[in-house]
Biopython code that builds the backbone (N, CA, C, O; Angstrom):
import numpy as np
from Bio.PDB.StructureBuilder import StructureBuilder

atoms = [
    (1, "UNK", "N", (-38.162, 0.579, 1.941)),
    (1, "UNK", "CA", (-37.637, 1.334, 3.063)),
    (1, "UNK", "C", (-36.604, 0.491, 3.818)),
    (1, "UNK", "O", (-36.782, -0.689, 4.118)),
    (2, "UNK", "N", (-35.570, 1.168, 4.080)),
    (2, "UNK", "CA", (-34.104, 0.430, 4.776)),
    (2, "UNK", "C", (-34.829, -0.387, 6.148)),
    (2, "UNK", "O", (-35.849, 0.230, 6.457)),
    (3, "UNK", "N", (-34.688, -1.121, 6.701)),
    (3, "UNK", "CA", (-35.266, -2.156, 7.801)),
    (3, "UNK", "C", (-34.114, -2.034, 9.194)),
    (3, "UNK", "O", (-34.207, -2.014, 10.421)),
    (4, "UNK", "N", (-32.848, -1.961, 8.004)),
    (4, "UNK", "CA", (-31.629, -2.155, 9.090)),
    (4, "UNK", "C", (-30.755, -1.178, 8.818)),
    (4, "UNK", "O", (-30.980, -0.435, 7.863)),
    (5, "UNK", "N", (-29.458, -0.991, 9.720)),
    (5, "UNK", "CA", (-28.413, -0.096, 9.510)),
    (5, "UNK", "C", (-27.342, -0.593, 10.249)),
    (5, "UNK", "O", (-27.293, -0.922, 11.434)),
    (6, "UNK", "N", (-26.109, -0.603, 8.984)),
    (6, "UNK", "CA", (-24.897, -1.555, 9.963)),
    (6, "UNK", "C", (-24.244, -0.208, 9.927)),
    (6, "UNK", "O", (-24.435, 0.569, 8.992)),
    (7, "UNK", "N", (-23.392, 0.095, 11.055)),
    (7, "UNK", "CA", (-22.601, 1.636, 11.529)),
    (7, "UNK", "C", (-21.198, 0.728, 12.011)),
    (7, "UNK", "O", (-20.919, -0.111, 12.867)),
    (8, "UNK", "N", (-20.415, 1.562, 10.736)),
    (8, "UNK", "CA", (-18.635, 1.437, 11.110)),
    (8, "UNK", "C", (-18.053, 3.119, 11.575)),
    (8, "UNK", "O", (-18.574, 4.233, 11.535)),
    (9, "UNK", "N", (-16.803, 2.627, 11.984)),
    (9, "UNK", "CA", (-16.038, 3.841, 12.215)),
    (9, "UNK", "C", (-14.699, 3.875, 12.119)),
    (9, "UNK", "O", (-14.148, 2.790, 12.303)),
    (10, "UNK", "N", (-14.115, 4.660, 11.920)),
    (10, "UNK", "CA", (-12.973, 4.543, 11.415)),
    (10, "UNK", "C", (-11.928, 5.735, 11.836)),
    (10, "UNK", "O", (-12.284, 6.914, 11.845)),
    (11, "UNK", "N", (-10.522, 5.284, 12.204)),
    (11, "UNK", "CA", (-9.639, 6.214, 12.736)),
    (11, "UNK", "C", (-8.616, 6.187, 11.656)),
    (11, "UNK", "O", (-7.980, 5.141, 11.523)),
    (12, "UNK", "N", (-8.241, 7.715, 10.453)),
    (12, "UNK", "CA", (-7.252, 7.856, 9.973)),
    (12, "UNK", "C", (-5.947, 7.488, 10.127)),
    (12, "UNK", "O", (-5.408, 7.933, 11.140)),
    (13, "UNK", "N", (-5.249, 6.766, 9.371)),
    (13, "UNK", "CA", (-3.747, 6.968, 9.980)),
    (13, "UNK", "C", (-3.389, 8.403, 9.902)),
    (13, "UNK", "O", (-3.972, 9.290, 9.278)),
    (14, "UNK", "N", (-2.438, 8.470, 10.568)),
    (14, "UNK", "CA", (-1.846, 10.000, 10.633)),
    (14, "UNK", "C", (-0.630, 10.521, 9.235)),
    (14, "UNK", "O", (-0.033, 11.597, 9.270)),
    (15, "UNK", "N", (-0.479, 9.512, 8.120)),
    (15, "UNK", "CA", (-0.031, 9.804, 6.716)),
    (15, "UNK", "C", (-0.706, 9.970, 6.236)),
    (15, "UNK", "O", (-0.280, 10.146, 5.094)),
    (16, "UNK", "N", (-2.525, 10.159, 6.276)),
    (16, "UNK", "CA", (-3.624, 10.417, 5.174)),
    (16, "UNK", "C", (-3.378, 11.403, 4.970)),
    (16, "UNK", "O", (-2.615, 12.085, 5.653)),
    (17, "UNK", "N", (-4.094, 11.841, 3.735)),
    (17, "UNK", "CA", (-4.863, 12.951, 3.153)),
    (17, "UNK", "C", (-6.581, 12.433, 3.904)),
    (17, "UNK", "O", (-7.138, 11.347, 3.746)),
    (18, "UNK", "N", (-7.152, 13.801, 4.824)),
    (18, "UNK", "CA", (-8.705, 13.365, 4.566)),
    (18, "UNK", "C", (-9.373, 13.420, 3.401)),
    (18, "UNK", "O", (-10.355, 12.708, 3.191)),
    (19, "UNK", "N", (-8.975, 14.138, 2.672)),
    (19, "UNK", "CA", (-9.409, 14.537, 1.463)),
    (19, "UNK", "C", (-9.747, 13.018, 0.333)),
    (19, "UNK", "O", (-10.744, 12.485, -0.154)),
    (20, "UNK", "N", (-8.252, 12.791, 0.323)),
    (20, "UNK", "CA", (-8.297, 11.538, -0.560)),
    (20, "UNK", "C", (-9.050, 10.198, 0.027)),
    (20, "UNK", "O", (-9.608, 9.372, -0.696)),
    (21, "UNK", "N", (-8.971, 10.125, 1.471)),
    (21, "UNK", "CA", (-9.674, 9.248, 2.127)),
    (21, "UNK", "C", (-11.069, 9.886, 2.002)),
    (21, "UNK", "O", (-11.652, 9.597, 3.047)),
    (22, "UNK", "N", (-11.744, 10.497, 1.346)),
    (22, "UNK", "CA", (-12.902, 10.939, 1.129)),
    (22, "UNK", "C", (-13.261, 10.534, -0.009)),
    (22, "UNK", "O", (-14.358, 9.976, 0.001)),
    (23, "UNK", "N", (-12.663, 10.613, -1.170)),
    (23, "UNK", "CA", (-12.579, 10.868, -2.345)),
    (23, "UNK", "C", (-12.820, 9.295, -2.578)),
    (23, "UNK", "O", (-13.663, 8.822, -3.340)),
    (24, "UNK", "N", (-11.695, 8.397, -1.576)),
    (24, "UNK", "CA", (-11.700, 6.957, -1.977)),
    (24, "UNK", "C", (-13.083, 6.554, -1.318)),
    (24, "UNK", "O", (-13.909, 6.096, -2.107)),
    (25, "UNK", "N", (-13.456, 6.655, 0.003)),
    (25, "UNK", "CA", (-14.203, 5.989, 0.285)),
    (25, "UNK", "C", (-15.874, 6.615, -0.554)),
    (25, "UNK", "O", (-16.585, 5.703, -0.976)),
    (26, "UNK", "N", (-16.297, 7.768, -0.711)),
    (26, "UNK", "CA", (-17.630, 7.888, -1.960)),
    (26, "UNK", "C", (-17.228, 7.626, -3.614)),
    (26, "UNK", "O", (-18.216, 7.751, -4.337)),
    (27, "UNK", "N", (-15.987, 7.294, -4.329)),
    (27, "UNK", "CA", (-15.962, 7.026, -5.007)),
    (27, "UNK", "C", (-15.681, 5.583, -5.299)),
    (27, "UNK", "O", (-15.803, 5.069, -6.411)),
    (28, "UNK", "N", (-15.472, 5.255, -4.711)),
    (28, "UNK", "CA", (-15.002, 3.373, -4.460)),
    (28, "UNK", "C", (-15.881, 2.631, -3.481)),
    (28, "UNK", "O", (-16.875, 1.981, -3.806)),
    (29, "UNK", "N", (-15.336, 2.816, -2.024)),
    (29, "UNK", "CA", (-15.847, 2.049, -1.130)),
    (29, "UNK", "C", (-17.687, 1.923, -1.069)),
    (29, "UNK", "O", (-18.422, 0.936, -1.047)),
    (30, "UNK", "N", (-17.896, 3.004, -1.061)),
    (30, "UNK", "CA", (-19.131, 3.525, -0.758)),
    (30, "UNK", "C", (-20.224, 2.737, -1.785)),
    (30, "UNK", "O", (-21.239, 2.053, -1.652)),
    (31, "UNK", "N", (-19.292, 3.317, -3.023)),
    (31, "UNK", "CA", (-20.075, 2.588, -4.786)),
    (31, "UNK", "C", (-20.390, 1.051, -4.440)),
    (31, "UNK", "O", (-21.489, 0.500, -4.381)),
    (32, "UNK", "N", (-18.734, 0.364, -4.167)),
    (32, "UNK", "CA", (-19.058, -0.897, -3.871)),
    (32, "UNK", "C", (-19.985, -1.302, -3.455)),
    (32, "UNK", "O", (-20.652, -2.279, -3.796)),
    (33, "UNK", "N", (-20.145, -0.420, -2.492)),
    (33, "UNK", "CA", (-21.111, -1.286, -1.278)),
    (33, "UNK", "C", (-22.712, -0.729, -1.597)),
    (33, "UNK", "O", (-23.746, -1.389, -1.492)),
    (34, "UNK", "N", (-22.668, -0.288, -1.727)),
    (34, "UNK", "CA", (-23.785, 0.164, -3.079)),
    (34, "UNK", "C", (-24.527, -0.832, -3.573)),
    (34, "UNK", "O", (-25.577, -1.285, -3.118)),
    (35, "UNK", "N", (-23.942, -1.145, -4.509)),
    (35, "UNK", "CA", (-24.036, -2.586, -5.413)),
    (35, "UNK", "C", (-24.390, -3.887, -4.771)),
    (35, "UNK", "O", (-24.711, -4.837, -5.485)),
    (36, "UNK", "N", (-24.334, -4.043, -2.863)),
    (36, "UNK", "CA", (-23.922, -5.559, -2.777)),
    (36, "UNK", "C", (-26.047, -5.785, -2.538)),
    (36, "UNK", "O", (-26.833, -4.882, -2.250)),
    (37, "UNK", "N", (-26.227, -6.586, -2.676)),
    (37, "UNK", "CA", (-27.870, -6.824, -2.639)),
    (37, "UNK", "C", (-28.505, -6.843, -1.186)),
    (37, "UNK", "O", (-28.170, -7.267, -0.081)),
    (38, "UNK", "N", (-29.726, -6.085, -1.807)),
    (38, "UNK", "CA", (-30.001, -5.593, -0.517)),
    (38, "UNK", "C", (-29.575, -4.418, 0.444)),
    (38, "UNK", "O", (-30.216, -4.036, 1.423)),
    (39, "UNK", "N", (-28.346, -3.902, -0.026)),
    (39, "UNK", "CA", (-28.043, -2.794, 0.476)),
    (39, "UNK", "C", (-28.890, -1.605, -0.691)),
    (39, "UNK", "O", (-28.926, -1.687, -1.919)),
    (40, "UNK", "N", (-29.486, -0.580, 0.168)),
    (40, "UNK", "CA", (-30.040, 0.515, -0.155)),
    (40, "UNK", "C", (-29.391, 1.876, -0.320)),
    (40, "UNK", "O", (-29.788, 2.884, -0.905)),
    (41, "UNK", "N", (-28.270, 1.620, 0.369)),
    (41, "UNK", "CA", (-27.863, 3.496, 0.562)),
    (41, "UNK", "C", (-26.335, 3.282, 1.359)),
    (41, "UNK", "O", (-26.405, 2.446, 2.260)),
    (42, "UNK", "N", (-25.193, 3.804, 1.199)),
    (42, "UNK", "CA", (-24.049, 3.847, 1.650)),
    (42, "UNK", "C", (-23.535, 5.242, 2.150)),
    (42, "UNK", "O", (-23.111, 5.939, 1.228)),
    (43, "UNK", "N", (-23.475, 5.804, 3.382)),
    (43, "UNK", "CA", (-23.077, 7.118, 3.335)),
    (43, "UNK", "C", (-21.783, 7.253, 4.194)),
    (43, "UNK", "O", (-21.570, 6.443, 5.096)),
    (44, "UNK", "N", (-20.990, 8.183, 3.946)),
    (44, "UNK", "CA", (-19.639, 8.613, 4.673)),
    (44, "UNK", "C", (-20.248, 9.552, 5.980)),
    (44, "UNK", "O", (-21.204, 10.248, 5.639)),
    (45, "UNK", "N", (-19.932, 9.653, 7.110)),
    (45, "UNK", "CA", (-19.711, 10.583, 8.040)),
    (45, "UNK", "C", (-18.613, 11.076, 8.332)),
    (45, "UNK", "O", (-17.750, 10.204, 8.429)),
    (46, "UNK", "N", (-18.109, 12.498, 8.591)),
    (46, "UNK", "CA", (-17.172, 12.957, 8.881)),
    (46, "UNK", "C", (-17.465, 13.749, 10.526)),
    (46, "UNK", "O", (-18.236, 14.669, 10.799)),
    (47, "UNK", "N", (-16.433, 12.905, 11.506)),
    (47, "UNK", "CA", (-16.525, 13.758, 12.678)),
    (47, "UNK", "C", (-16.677, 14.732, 12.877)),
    (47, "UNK", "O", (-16.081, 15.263, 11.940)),
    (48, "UNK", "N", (-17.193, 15.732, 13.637)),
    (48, "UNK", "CA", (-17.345, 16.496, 14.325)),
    (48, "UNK", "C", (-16.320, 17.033, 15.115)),
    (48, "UNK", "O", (-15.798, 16.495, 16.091)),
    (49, "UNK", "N", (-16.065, 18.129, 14.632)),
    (49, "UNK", "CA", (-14.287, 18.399, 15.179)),
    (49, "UNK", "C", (-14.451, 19.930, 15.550)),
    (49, "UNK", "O", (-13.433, 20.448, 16.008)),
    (50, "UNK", "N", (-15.796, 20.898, 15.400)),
    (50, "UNK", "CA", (-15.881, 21.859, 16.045)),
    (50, "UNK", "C", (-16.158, 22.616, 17.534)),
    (50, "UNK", "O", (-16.145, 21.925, 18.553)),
    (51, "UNK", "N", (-16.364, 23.813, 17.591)),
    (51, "UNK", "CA", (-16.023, 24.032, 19.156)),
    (51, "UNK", "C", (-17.723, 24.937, 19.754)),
    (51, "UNK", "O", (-17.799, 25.810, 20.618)),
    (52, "UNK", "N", (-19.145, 24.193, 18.743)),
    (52, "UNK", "CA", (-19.977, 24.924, 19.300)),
    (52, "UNK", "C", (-20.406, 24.483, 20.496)),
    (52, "UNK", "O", (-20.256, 23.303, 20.810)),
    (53, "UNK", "N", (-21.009, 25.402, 21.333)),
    (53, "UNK", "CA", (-21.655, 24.527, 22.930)),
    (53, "UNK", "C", (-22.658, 24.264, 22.686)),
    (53, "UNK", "O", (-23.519, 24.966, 22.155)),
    (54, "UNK", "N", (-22.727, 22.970, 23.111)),
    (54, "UNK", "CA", (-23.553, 22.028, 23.515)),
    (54, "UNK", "C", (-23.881, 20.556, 22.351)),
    (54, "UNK", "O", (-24.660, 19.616, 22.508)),
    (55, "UNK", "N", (-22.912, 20.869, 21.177)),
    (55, "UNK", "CA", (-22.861, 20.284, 20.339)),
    (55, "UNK", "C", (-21.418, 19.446, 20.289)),
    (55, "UNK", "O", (-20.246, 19.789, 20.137)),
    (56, "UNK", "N", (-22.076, 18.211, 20.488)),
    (56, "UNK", "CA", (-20.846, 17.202, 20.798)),
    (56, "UNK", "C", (-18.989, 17.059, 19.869)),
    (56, "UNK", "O", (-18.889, 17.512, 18.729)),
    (57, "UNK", "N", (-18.450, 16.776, 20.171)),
    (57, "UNK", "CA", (-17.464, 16.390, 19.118)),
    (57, "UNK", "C", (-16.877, 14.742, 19.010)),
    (57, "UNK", "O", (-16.415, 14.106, 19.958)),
    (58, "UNK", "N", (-17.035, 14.233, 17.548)),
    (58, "UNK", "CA", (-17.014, 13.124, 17.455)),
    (58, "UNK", "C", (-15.631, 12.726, 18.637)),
    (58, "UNK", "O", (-14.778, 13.526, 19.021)),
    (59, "UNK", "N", (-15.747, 11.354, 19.001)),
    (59, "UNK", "CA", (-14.344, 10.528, 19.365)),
    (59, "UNK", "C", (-13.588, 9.841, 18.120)),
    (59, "UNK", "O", (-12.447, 9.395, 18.246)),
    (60, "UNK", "N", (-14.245, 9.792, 17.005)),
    (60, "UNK", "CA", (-13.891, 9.024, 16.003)),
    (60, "UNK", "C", (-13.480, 10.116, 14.638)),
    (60, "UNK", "O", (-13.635, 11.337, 14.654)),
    (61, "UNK", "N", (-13.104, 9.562, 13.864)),
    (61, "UNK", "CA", (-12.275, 10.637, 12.349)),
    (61, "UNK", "C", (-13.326, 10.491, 11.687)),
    (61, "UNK", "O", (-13.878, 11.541, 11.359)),
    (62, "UNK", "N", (-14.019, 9.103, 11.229)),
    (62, "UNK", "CA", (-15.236, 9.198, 9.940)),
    (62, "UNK", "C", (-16.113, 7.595, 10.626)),
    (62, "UNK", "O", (-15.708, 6.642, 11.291)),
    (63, "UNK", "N", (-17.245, 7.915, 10.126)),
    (63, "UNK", "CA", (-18.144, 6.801, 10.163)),
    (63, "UNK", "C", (-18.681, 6.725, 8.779)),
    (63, "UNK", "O", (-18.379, 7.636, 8.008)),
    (64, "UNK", "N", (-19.664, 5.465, 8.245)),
    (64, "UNK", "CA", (-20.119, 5.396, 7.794)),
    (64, "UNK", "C", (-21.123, 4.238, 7.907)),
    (64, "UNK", "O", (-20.954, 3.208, 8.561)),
    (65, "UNK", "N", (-22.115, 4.545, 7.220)),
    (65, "UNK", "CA", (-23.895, 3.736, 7.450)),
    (65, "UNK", "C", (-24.021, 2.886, 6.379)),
    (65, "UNK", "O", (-23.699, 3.312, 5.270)),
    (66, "UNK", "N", (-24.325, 2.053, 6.470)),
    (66, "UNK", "CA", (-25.344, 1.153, 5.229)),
    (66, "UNK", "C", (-26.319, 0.737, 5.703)),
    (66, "UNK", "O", (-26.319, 0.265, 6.839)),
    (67, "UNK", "N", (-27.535, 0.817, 4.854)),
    (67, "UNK", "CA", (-28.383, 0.898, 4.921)),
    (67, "UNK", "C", (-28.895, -0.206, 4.029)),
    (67, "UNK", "O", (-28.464, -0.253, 2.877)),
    (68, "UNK", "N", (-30.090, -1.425, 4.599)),
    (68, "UNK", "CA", (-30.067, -2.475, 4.239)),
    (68, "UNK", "C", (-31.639, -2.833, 4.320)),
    (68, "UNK", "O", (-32.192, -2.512, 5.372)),
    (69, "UNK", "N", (-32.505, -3.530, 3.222)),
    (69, "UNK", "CA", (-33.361, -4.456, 3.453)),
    (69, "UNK", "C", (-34.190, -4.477, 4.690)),
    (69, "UNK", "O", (-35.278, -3.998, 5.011)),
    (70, "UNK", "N", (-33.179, -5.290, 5.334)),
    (70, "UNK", "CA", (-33.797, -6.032, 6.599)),
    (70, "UNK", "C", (-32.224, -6.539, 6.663)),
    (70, "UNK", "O", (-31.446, -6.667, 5.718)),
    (71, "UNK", "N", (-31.908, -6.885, 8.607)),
    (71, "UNK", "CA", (-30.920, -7.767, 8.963)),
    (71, "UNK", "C", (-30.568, -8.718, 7.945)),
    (71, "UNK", "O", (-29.428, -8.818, 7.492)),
    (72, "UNK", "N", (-31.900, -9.665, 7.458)),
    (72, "UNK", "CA", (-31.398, -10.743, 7.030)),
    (72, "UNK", "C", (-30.782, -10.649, 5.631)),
    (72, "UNK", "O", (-30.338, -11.700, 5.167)),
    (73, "UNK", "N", (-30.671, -9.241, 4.701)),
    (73, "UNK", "CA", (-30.332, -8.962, 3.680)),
    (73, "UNK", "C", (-28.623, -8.671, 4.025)),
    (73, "UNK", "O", (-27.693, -9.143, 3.371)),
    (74, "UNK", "N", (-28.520, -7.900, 5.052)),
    (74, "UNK", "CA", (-27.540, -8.128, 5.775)),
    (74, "UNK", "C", (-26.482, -9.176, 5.734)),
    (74, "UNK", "O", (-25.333, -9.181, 5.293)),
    (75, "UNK", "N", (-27.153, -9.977, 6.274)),
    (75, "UNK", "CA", (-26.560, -11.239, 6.782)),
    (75, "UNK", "C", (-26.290, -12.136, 5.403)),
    (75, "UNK", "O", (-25.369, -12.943, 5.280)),
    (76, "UNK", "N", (-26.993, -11.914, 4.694)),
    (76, "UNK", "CA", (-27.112, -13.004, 3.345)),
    (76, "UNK", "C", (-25.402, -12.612, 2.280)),
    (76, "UNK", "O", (-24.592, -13.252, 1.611)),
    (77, "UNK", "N", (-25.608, -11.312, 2.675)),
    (77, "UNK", "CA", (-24.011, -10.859, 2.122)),
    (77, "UNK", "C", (-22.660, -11.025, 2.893)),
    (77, "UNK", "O", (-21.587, -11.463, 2.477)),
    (78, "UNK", "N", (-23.057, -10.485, 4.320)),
    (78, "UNK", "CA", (-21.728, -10.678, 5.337)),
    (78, "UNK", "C", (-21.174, -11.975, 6.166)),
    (78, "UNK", "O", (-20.352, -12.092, 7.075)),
    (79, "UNK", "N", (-22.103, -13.018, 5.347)),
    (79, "UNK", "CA", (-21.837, -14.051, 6.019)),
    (79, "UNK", "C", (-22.236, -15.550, 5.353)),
    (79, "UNK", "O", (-23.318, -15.778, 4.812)),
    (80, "UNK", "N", (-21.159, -16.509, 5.502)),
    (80, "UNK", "CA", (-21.288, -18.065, 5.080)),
    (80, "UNK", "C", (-21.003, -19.099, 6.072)),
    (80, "UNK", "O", (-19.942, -19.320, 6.656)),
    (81, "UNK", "N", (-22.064, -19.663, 6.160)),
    (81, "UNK", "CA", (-22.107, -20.819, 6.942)),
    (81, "UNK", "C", (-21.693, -20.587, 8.621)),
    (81, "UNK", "O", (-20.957, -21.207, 9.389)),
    (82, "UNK", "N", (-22.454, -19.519, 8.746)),
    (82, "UNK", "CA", (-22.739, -18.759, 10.413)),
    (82, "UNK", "C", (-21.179, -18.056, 10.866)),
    (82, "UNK", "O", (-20.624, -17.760, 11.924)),
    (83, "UNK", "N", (-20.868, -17.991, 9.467)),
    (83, "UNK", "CA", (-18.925, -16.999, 10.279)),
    (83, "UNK", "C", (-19.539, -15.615, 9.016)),
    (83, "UNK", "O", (-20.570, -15.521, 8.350)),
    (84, "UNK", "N", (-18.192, -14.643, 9.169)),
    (84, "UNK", "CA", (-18.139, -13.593, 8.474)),
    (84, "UNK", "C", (-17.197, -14.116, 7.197)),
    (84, "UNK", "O", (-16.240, -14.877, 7.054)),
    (85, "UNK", "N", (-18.076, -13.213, 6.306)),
    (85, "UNK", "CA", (-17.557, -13.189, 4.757)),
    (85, "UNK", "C", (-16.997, -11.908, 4.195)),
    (85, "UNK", "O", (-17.406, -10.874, 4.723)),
    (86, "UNK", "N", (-16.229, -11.815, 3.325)),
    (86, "UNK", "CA", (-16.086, -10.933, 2.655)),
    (86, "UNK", "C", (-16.501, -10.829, 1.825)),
    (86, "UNK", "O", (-15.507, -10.313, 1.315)),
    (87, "UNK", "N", (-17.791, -10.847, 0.368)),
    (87, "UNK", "CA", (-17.506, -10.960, -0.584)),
    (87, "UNK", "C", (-16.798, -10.318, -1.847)),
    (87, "UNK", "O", (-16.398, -9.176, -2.075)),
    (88, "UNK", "N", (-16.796, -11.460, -2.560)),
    (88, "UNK", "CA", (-15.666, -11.245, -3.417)),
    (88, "UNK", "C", (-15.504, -10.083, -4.047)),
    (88, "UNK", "O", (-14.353, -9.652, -3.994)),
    (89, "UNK", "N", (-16.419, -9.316, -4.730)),
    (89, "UNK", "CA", (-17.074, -8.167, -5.711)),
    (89, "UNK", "C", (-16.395, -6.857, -4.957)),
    (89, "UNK", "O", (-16.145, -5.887, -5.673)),
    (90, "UNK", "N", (-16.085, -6.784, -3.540)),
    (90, "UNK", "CA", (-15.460, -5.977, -2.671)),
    (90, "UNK", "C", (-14.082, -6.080, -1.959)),
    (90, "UNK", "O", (-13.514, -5.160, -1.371)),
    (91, "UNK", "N", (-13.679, -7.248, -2.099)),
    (91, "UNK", "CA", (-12.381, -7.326, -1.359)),
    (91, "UNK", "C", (-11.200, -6.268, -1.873)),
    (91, "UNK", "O", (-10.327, -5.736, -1.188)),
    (92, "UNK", "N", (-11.398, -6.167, -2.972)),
    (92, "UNK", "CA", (-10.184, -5.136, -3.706)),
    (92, "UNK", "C", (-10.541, -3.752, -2.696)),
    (92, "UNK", "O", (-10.017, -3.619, -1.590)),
    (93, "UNK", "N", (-11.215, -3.067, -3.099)),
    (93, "UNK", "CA", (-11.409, -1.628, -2.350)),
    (93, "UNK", "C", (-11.812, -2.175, -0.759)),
    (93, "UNK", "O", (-11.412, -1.284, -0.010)),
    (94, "UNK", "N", (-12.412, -3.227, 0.022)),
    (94, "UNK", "CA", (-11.600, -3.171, 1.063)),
    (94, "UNK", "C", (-10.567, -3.652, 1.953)),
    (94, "UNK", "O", (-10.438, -3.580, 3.175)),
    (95, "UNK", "N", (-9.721, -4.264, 0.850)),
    (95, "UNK", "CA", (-7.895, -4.094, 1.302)),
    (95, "UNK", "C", (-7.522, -3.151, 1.056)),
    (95, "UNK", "O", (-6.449, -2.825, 1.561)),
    (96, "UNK", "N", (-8.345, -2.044, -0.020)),
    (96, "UNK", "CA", (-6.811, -0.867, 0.200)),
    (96, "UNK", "C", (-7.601, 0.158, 1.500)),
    (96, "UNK", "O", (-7.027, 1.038, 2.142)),
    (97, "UNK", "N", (-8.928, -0.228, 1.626)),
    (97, "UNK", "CA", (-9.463, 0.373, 2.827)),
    (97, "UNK", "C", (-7.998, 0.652, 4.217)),
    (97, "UNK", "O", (-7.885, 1.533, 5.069)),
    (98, "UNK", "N", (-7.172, -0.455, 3.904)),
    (98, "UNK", "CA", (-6.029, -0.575, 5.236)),
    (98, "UNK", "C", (-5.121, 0.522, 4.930)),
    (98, "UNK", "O", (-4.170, 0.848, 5.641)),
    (99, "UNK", "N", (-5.452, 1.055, 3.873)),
    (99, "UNK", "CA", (-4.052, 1.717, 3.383)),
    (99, "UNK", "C", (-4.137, 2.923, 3.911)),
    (99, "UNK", "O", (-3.122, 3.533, 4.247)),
    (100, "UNK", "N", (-5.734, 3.573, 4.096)),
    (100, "UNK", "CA", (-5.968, 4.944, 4.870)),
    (100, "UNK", "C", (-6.263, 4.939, 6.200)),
    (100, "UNK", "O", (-6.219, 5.987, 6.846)),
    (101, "UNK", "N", (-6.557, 3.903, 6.690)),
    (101, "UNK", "CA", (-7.042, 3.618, 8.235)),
    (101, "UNK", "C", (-6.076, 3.315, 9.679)),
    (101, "UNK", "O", (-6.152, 2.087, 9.699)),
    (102, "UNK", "N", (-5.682, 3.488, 10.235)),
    (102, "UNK", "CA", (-5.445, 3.039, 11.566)),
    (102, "UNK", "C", (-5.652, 1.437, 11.803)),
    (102, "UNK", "O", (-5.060, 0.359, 11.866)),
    (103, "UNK", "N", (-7.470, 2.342, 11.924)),
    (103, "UNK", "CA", (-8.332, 0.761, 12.482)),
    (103, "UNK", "C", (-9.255, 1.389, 12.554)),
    (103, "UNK", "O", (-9.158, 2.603, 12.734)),
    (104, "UNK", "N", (-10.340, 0.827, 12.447)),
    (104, "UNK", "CA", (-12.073, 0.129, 12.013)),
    (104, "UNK", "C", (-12.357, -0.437, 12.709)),
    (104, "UNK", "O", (-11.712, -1.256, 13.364)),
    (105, "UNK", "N", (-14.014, 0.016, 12.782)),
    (105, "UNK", "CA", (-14.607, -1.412, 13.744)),
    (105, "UNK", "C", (-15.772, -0.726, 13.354)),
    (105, "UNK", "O", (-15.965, 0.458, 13.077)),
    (106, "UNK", "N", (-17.003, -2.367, 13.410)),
    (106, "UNK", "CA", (-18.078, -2.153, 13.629)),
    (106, "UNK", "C", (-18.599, -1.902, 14.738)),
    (106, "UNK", "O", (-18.370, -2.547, 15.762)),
    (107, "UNK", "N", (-19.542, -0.703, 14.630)),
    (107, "UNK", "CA", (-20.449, -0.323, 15.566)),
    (107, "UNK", "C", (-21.299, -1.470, 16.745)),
    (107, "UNK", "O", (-21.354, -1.918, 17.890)),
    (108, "UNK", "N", (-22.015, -1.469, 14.969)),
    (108, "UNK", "CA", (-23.447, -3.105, 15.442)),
    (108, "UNK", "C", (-24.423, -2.526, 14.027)),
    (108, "UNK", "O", (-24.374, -1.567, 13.256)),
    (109, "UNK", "N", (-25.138, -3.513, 14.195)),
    (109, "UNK", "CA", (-25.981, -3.206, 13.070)),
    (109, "UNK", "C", (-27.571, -2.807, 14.106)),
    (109, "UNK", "O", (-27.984, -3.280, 15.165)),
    (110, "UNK", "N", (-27.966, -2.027, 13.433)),
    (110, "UNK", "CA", (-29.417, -1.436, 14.348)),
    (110, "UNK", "C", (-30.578, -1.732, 13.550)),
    (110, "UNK", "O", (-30.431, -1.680, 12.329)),
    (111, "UNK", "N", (-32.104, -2.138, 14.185)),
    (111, "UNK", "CA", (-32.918, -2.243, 13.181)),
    (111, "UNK", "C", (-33.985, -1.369, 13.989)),
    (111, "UNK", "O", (-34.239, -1.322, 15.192)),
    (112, "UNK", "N", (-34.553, -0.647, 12.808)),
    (112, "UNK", "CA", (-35.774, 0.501, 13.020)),
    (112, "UNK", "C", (-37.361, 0.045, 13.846)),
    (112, "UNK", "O", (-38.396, -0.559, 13.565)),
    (113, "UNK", "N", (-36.871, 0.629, 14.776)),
    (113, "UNK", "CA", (-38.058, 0.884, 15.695)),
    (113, "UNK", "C", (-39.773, 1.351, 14.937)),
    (113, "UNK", "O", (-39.737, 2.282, 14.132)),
    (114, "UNK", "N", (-40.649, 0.942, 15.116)),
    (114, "UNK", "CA", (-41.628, 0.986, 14.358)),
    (114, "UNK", "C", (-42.742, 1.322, 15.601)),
    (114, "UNK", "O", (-43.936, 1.466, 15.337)),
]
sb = StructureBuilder()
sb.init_structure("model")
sb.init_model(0)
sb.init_chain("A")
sb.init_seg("    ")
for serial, (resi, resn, name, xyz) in enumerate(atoms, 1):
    if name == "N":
        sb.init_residue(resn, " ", resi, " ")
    sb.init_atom(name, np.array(xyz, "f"), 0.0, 1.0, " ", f" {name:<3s}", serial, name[0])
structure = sb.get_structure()
């Protein structure tokens, strides 16, 4: 069972396709991150851009979750010698991550209340 959850978000540039920025991030980004150890589950969110009441509308274009171990499974991937890492197995899909984005940022990473 996932322990932790790191939450990004992300603002389209205004030359995307959402579509293809969809397409890239569950067929690439998502896969990647998939794969890195310890991660359990990778999912895309797409804002909330409708007009029902009482039902919020995102501030943001897309989020997405990973879902992890525990923090420290986390940490064992995103980081060397107490700074941030990239690893290697991912850097390709996320440099072209820049190619659909604005700008990104992490949320925070959250761990489950028990």
């Amino acid at each position: 069972m996932a322990r932790y959850r790191a939450i990004h978000t992300a603002e389209l540039r205004s030359d995307v396709d959402p579509d293809e920025f969809e397409r890239f991030m569950i067929d690439e980004f998502l896969s990647e991150t998939n794969k890195l150890p310890g991660c359990l589950d990778a999912q895309l969110l797409r804002g909330y851009t409708g007009d029902l009441p009482g039902t919020a509308r995102a501030k943001v274009d897309y989020a997405w979750i990973s879902l992890w171990e525990s923090a420290e499974a986390n940490n064992r991937v995103w980081s060397r010698d107490g700074k941030h890492y990239t690893p290697e197995s991912i850097m390709h899909v996320n440099a072209r991550l820049h190619h659909y984005v604005a700008s990104y940022s992490l949320v925070g990473g959250f761990e489950i209340v028990e």
